[in-house]
C-alpha positions as CSV (number, residue, x, y, z in Angstrom):
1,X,24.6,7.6,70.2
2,X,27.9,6.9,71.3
3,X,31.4,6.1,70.1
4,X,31.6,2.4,71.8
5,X,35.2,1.6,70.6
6,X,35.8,-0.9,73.6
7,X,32.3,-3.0,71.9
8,X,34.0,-6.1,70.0
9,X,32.1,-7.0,66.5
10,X,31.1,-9.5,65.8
11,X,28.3,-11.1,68.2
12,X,27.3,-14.6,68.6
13,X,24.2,-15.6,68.0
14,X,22.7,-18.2,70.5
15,X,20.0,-19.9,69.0
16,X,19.7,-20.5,65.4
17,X,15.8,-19.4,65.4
18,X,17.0,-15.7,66.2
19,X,19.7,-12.6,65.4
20,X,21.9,-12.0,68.0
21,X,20.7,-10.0,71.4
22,X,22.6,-7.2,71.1
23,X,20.9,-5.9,68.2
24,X,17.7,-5.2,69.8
25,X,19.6,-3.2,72.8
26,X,21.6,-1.4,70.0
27,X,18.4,-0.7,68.0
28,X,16.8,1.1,71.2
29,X,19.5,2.4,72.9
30,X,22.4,3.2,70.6
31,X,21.2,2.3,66.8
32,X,24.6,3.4,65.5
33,X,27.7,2.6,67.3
34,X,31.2,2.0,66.6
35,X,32.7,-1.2,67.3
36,X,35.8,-3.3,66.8
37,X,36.8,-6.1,64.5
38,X,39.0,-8.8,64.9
39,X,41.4,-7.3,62.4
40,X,41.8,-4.2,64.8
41,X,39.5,-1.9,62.3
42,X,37.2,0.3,63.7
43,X,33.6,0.1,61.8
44,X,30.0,1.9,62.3
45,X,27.1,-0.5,63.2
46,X,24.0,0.6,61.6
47,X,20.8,-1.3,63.4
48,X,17.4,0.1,62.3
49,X,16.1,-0.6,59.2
50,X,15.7,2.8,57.5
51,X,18.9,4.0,58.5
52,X,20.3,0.6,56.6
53,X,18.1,1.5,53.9
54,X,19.9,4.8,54.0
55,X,23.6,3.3,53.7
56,X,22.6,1.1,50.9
57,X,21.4,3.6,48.8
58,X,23.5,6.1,49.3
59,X,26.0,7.0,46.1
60,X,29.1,8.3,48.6
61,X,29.8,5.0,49.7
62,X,31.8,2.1,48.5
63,X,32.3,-1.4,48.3
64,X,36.0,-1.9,47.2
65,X,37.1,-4.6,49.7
66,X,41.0,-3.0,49.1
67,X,40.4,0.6,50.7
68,X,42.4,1.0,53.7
69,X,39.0,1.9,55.8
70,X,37.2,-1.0,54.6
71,X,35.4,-3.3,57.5
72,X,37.5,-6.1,56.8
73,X,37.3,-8.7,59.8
74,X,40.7,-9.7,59.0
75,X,43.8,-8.0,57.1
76,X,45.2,-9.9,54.0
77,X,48.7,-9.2,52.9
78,X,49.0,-6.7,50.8
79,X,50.4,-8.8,48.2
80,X,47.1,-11.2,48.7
81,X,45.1,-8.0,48.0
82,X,47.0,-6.8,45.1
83,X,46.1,-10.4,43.4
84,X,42.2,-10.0,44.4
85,X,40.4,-9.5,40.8
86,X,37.5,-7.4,41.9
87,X,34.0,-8.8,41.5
88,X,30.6,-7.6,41.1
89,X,30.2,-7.2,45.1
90,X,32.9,-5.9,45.4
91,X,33.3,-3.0,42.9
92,X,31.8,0.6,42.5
93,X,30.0,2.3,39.4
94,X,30.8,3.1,36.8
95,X,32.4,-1.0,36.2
96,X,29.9,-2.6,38.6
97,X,27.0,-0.3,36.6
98,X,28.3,-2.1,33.1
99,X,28.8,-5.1,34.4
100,X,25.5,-5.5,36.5
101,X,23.6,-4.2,33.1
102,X,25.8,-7.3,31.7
103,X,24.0,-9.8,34.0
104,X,21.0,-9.0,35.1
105,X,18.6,-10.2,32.1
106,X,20.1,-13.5,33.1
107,X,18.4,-13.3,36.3
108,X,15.1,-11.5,35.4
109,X,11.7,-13.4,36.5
110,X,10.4,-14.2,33.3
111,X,14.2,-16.0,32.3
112,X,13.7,-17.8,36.1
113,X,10.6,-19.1,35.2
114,X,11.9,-20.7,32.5
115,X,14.2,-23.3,35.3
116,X,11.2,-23.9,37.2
117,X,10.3,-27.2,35.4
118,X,14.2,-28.1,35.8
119,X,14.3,-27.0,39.4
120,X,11.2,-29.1,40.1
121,X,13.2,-32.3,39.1
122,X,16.1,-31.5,41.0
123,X,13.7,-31.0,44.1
124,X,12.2,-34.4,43.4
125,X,14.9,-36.4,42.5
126,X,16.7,-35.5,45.9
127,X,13.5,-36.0,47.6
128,X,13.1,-39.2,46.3
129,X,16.8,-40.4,46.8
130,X,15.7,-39.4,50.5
131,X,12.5,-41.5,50.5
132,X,14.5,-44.4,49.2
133,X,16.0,-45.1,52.5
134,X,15.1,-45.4,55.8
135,X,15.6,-41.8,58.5
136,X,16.8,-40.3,60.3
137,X,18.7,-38.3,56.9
138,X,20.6,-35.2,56.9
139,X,18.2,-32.9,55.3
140,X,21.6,-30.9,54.5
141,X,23.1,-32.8,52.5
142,X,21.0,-34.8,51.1
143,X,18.8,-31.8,49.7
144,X,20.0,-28.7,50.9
145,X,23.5,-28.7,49.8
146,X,22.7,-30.3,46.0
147,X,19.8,-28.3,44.9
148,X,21.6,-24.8,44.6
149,X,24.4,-27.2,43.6
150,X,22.6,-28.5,40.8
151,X,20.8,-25.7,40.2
152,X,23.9,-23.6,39.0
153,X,24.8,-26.1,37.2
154,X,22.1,-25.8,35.0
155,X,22.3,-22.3,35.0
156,X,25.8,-21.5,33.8
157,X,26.0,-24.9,31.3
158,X,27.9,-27.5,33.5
159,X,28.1,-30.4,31.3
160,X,25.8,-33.1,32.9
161,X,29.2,-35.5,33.1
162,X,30.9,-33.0,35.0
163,X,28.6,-32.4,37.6
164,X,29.8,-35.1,40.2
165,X,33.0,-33.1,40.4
166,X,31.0,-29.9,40.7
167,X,29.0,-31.2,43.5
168,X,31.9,-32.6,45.3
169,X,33.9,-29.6,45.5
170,X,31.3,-27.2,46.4
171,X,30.1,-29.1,48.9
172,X,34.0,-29.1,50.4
173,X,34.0,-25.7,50.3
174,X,31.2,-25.2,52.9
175,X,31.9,-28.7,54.5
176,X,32.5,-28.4,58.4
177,X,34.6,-31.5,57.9
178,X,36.5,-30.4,55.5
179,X,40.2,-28.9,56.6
180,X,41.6,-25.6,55.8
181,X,43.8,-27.3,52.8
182,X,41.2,-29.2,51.7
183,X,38.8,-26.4,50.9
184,X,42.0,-24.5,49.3
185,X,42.3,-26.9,47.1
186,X,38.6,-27.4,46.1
187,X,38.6,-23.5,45.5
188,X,41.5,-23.9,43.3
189,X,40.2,-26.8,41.2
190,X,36.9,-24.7,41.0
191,X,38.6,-21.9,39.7
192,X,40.7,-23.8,37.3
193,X,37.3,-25.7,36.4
194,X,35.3,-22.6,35.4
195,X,38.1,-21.2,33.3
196,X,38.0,-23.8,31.3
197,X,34.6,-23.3,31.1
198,X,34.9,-20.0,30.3
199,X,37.3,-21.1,27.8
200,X,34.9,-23.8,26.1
201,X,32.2,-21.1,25.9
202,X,34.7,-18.4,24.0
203,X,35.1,-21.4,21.7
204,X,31.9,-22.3,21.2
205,X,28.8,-19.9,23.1
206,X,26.1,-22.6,24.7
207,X,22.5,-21.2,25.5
208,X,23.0,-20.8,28.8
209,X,24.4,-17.7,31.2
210,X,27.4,-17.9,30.5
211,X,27.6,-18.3,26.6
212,X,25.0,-15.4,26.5
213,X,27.3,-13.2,28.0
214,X,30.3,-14.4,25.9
215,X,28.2,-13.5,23.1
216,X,27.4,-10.2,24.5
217,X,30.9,-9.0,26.0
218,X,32.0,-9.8,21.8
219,X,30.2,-6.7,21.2
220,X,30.7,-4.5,24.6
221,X,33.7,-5.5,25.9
222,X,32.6,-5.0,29.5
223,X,34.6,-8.3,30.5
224,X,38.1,-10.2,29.9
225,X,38.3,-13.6,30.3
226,X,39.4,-13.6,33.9
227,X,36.2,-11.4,34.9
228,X,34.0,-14.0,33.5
229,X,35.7,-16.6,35.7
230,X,35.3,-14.5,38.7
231,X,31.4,-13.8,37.6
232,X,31.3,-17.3,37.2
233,X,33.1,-17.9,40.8
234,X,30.5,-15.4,42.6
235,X,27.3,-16.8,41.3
236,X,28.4,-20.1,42.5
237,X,29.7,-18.8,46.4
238,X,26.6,-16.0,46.5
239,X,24.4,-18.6,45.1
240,X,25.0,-22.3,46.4
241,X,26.1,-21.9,50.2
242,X,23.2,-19.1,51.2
243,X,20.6,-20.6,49.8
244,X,21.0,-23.9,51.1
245,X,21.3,-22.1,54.6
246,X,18.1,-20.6,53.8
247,X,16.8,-24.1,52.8
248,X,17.6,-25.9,56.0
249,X,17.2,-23.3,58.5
250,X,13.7,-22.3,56.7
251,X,12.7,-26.5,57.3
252,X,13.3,-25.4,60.9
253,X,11.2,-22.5,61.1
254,X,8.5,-24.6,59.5
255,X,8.7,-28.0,61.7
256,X,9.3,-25.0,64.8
257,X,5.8,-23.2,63.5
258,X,3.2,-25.8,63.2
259,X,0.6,-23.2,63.0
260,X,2.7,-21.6,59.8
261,X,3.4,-24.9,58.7
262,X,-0.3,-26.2,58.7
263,X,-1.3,-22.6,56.8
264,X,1.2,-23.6,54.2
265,X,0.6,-27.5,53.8
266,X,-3.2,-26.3,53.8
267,X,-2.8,-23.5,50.9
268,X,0.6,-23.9,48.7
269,X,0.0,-20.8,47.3
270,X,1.0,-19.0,50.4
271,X,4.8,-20.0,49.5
272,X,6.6,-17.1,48.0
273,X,5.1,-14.7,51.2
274,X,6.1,-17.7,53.3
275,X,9.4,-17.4,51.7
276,X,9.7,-13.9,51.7
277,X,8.7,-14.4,55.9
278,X,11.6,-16.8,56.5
279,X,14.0,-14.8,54.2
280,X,13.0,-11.6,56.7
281,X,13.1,-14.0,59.8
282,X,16.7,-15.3,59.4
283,X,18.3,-12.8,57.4
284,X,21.1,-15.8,56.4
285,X,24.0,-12.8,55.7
286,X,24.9,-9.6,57.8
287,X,28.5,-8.9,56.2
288,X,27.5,-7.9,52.4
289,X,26.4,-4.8,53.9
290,X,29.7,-3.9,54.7
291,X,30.8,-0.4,52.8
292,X,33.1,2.4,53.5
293,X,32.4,6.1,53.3
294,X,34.0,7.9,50.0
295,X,32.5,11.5,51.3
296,X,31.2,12.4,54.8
297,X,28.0,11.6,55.1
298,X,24.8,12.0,57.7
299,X,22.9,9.0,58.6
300,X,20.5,9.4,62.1
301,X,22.0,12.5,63.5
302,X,25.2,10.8,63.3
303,X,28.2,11.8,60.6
304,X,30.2,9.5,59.3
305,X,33.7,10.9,57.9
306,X,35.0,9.8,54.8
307,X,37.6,6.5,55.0
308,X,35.9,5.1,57.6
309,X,33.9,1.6,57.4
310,X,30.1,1.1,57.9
311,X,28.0,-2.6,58.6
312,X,24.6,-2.4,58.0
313,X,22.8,-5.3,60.4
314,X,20.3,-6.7,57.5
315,X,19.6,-9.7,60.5
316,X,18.9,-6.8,63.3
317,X,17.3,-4.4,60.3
318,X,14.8,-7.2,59.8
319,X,13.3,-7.6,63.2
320,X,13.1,-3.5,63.6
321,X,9.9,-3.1,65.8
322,X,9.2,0.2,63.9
323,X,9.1,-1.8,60.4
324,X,7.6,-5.3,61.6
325,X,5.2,-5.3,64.5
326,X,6.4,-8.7,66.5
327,X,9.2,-9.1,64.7
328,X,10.5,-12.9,66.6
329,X,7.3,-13.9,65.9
330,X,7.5,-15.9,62.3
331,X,3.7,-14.9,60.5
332,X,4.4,-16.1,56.5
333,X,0.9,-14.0,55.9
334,X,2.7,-10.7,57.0
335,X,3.4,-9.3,53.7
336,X,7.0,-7.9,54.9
337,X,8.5,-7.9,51.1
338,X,10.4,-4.8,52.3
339,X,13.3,-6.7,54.2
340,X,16.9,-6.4,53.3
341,X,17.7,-10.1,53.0
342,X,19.1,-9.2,49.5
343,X,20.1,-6.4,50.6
344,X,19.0,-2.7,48.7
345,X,20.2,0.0,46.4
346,X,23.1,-0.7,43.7
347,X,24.5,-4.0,44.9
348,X,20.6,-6.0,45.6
349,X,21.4,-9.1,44.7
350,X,20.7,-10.4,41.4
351,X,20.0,-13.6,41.7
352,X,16.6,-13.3,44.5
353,X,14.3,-14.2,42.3
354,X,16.5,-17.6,41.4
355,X,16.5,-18.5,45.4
356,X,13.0,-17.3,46.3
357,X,11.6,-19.7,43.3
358,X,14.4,-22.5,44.5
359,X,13.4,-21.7,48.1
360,X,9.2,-22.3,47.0
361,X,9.6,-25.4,45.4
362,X,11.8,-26.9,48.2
363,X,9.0,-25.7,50.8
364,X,6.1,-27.1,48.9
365,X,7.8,-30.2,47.5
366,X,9.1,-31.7,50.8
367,X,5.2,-31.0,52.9
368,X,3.6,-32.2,50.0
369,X,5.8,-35.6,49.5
370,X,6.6,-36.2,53.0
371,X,3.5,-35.0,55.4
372,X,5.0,-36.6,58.1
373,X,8.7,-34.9,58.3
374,X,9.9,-34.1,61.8
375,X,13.2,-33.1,63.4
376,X,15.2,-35.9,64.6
377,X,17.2,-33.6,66.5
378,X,16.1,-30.9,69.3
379,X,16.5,-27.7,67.9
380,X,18.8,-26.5,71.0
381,X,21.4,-29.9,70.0
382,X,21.3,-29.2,66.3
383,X,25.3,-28.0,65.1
384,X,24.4,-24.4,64.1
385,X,27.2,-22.2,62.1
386,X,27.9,-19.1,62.2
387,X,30.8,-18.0,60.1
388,X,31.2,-14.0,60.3
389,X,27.9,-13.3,60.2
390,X,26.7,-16.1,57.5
391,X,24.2,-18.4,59.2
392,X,23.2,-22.2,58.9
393,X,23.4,-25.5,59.7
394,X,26.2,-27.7,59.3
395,X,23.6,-30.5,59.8
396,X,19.8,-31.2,60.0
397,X,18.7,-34.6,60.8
398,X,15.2,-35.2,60.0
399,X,13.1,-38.4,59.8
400,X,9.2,-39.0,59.1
């Protein structure tokens, strides 16, 4: 396992259906490597799954985006940094520990199943809006894009007249179309938005998230007002943009799959290991494995010295030969609950059971209302993304 500081990081994926193929080179010949980002920062790869395992649960690492040995792909100025409010991501015990405790009930799976009737209206009412006219439709944004949209609406008390505005900003934020200003701006008013949210909620708690924890933080004081923005801000950027990746791309592994597709269309019940499949098969994040060693540490044979920044490859992790036998192959009967599409350890995110139950009802809902749904668009033409290491579509025609 050698030092390969001359390897640039990241690497392109060429075709949406699989991770990039470095990782299966790296994972046989060199499973931990050093490599360089665009920012100049050197960084350890980590490519089999137990040694990412390893990273994620390890206490002598952090996720404070500010330290100097970070894996940051690119540098802000230090006076952008010193304005970055931490967030739940991005902070170590013992805040992320009270903070985490904070949330997590929110997102527990008898609280979830609670939205499903909700999130079963949202599925249909887009579906239907799509049935109305005639295809080819963008399946993006006509249902992927809205559905985590509307989804957090619901969950953190949008008012139902503010919800145009919500949607339209959000969807400038991932928009391809969309220029740099643009988005700036739509993060700004989004930001402005949910502390006035915030604000209304201090006034006068809702039953929803975010007036439960208002309620709570009266008696803990585990947040200030500007944390509950910024709680507020990463639900809505961890929740909205990865899921509906996960939505579109997992319609392509479907239509791709007819065999998996028939086995689902023929027995619904298959859907959360179907979902749990296409979660392993895309792996829609590598970068929120990033962390940097606080102590040297041994992982594989290899140390790792304090200060310096390690990448765990959840995409190359998930199709490790030694964990799942066939791994391009997509079989939503294998059982692999195991993969690290939410990550592990401290900082798994909290919202998985929200997407997998967003993710089933999408699945089921579209091959039960529309049998006939095809691609209107080769896969090998279809505008894939891939924006430092996040993974989608930026558009999925689709007709029927």
């Amino acid at each position: 396992m050698t030092d390969r500081q001359d390897s640039a990081y990241p690497y392109p994926r060429t075709c949406p259906l699989h991770p990039p193929k470095e990782y299966a080179s790296l994972r046989a010949e060199q499973p931990i490597t050093k490599v360089t980002l665009a920012s100049g920062r050197t960084a350890w790869l980590l490519t089999r799954h137990e040694h990412i395992r390893q990273l994620l649960a390890d206490p002598h690492v952090s996720s404070n985006l500010a330290h100097p040995g970070y894996p940051l792909h690119f540098d802000a100025p230090p006076e952008v940094m010193e304005q970055m409010r931490p967030v739940l991501l991005a902070m170590d015990p013992p805040v992320h520990t009270a903070q985490r405790k904070m949330v997590i009930p929110e997102f527990t799976v008898k609280r979830v199943l609670q939205l499903r009737p909700r999130v079963e209206e949202i599925v249909d009412e887009c579906i239907s809006s799509m049935l109305a006219g005639e295809g080819p439709v963008d399946l993006v944004e006509a249902l992927a894009l809205p559905v985590p949209s509307l989804v957090i609406c619901e969950l953190l008390g949008v008012p139902r007249t503010d919800r145009a505005f919500f949607q339209d900003r959000t969807n400038k934020l991932v928009s391809v179309d969309a220029d740099p200003q643009e988005r700036n701006s739509a993060h700004q008013e989004l930001h402005a938005y949910f502390s006035e949210l915030v604000t209304a909620q201090e006034a006068d708690p809702g039953d929803d998230l975010l007036g439960r924890l208002v309620v709570k933080n009266r008696e803990t004081g585990t947040f200030d007002h500007g944390e509950l923005v910024g709680m507020a801000n990463v639900l809505l950027v961890g929740g909205h943009e990865t899921t509906a990746n996960m939505i579109s791309l997992g319609v392509v592994g479907l239509l791709e799959n007819p065999d998996q597709l028939a086995k689902l269309r023929a027995d619904p019940g298959l859907a959360p290991q179907a979902v749990d499949e296409l979660l392993r098969y895309f792996s829609i994040a590598d970068q929120v494995t990033s962390r940097v060693a606080t102590a040297d540490l041994e992982i594989g044979g290899v140390l790792i010295r304090a200060g310096e920044g390690v990448i765990g490859l959840s995409a190359s992790g998930n199709h490790d030969e030694a964990v799942f036998p066939d791994p391009d192959r997509l079989d939503i009967e294998r059982g692999g609950r195991h993969h690290l599409a939410f990550g592990h350890g401290i900082h798994q995110c909290i919202g998985q059971n929200l997407a997998k139950l967003e993710l089933e009802v999408v699945f089921n809902a579209l091959l039960a209302r529309i049998p006939g749904l095809k691609l209107a668009t080769p896969v090998a033409e279809l505008p894939f993304k891939d924006s430092m290491g996040v993974y989608g579509l930026h558009k999925l025609p689709v007709s029927w």
